[in-house]
N, C-alpha and C positions, 0 to 999 in steps of 0.2 A: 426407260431411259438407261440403257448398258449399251455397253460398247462404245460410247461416245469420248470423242479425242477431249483431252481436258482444256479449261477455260486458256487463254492465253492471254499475252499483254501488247499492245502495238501502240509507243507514245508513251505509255502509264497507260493506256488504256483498254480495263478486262476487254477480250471478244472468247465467243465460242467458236471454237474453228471450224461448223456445223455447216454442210450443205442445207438446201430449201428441205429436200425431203428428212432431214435428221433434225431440223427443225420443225416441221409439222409433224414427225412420229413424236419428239419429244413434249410437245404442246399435247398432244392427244394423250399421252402417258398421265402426266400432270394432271388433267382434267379429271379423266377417269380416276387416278386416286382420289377427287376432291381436295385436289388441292389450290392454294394462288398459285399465283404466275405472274409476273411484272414481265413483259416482252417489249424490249425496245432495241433500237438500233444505232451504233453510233456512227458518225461519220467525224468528217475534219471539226465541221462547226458543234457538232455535239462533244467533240474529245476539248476544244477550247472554253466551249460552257463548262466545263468538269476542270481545266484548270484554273477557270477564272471564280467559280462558285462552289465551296467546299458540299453544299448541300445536295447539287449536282453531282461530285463525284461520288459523295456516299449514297444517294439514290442507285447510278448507274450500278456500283458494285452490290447492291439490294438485290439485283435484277435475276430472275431467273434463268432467265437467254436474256443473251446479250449478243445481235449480229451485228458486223458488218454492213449496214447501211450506208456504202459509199465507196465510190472507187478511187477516193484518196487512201482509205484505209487498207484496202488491197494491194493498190502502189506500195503502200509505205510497208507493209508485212514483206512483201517481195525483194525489196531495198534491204530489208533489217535480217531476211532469212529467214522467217518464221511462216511456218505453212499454215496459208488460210486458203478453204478449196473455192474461191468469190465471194462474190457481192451476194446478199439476201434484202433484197429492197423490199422496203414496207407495201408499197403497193402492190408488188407480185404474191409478197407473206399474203397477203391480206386475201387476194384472191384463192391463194390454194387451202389458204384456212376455210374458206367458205366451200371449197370442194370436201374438205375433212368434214365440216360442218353435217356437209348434206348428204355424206357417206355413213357418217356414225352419229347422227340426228342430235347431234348440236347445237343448242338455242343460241343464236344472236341478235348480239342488240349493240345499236349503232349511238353514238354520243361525240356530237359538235358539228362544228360548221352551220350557216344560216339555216334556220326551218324550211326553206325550201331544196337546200343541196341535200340537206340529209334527208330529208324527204322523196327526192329523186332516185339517191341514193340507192336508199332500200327498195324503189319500183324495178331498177336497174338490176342490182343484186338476185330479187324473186324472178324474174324472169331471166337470169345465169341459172341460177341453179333454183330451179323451182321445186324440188325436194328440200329446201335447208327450212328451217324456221327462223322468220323474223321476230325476235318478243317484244321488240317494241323499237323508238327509238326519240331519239331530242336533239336541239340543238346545244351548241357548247356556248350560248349567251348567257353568263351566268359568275358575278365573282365567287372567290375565294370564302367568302363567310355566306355562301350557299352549297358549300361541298357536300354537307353531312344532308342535305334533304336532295341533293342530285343522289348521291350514293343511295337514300333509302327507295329515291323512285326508280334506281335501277332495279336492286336488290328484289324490289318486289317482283318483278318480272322472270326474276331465277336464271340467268343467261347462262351458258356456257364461254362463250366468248364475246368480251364486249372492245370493240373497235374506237378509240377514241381520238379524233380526228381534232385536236386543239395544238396550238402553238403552245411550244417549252418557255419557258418553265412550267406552265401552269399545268401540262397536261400530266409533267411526272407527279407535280404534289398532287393532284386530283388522284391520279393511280393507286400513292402510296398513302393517302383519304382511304382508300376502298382498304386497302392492306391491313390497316389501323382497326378500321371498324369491322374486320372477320370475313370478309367478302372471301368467295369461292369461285374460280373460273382462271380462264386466262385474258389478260387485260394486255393487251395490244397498243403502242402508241403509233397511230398511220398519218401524222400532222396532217399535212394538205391532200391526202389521197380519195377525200369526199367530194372534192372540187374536179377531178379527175373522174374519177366513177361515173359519177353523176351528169358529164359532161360541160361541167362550169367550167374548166382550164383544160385543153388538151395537154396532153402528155410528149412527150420528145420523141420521133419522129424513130426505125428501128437502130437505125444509121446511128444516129447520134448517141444511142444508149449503146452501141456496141464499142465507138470509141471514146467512151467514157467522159462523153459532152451533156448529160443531160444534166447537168450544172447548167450550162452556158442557156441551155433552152429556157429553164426554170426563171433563170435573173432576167432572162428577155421578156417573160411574160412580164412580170411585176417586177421592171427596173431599181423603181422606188424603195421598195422594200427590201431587196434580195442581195442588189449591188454593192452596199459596205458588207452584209452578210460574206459573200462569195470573193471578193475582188481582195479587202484587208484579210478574210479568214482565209482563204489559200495562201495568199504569203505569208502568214506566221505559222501554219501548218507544214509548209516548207521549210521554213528557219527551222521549226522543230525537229524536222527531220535532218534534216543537214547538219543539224547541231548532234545527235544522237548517231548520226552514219561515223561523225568525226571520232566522238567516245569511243564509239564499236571498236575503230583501228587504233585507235590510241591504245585499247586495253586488249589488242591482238598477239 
């Protein structure tokens, strides 16, 4: 990890200004020291979880890498002046992590989503790179006062990188679970990227992730769930920003 541009801020919110590849060298550095690693991504909806929940913002800034997960956050660095070199989406981390994996023979293990997606999952995965090792894998059915015996049934497995595929908040306290109890590796948050993999939800279409719609694809899938997510959390991501573009020239 040298030569890397230092952490910045866009909203109040740390990012590493890290392309995909200075993010899979810097995971692979980590590892090999034996060290943790807490890897997550924020976007709009994750920089308003971290205003609205102190525990979330002091997680997020825990974090080892911290990317850009969103092309709101891209916009808004662009807007504000601050050089971020793009977007590092979980789902693509996820894949070139499993390229690193299967280059420098590190062990992965997969954690959440139904027993059968993750299941799939990993059939999907072994047959991408059928040099990586799988060590194992579970689903993420499981509350909060079963951390410590999820954490020990991974541990046992020795992973290098474990993939954890759960909705926030729950998936950073599980992470920062492992942190707690001396866990070693790099621990990846890929929320719904097991559903994708596996073939349970396709993905946005190339179109629509080039101009910066794979939002709108996502809410389409799962209306129900997505649409106060996506529809209220982009307008108050924009008042943020609108409010902070105004500061900027105020204090010009």
């Amino acid at each position: 990890m040298v030569n890397l541009p230092e952490r910045v801020e866009v909203l109040g919110a740390p990012v590493d200004p890290w392309t995909m590849e200075q993010t899979v060298s810097a995971t692979d550095a980590l590892i090999k020291q034996g060290c943790f690693a807490h890897l997550i991504g924020v976007n709009a909806d994750k920089l308003l979880q971290m205003r609205d929940d102190p525990e979330m913002d002091s997680c997020v800034r825990r974090c080892e890498i911290v990317n850009a997960d969103g092309a709101s956050m891209v916009m808004a660095s662009k807007k504000l002046g601050i050089d971020l070199p793009g977007r590092v989406a979980g789902i693509d981390l996820m894949w070139e992590l499993c390229g690193l994996a299967e280059r420098e023979g590190h062990k992965v293990y997969l954690l959440g989503a139904k027993a059968d997606v993750v299941a799939k999952t990993a059939e999907v995965l072994v047959e991408r790179y059928p040099g990586m090792t799988i060590a194992g894998y579970r689903d993420g059915y499981f509350s909060d006062v079963d951390f410590d015996d999820v954490v020990a049934e991974v541990e046992q497995k020795k992973p290098d990188i474990v993939f954890v595929g759960i909705t926030s908040p729950k998936k950073e306290r599980l992470i920062e679970r492992f942190r707690e109890l001396g866990a070693k590796g790099a621990f990846v948050g890929v929320g719904g990227s097991f559903d994708v993999v596996s073939g349970n939800i396709p993905r946005a279409p190339m179109w629509m992730r080039r101009v910066n719609l794979e939002w709108l694809f996502r809410m389409m899938q799962e209306p129900k769930r997505l649409a106060k997510r996506y529809l209220v959390g982009n307008i108050r991501f924009y008042l943020l920003l609108r409010k902070e573009l105004k500061r900027s020239k105020a204090n010009v």
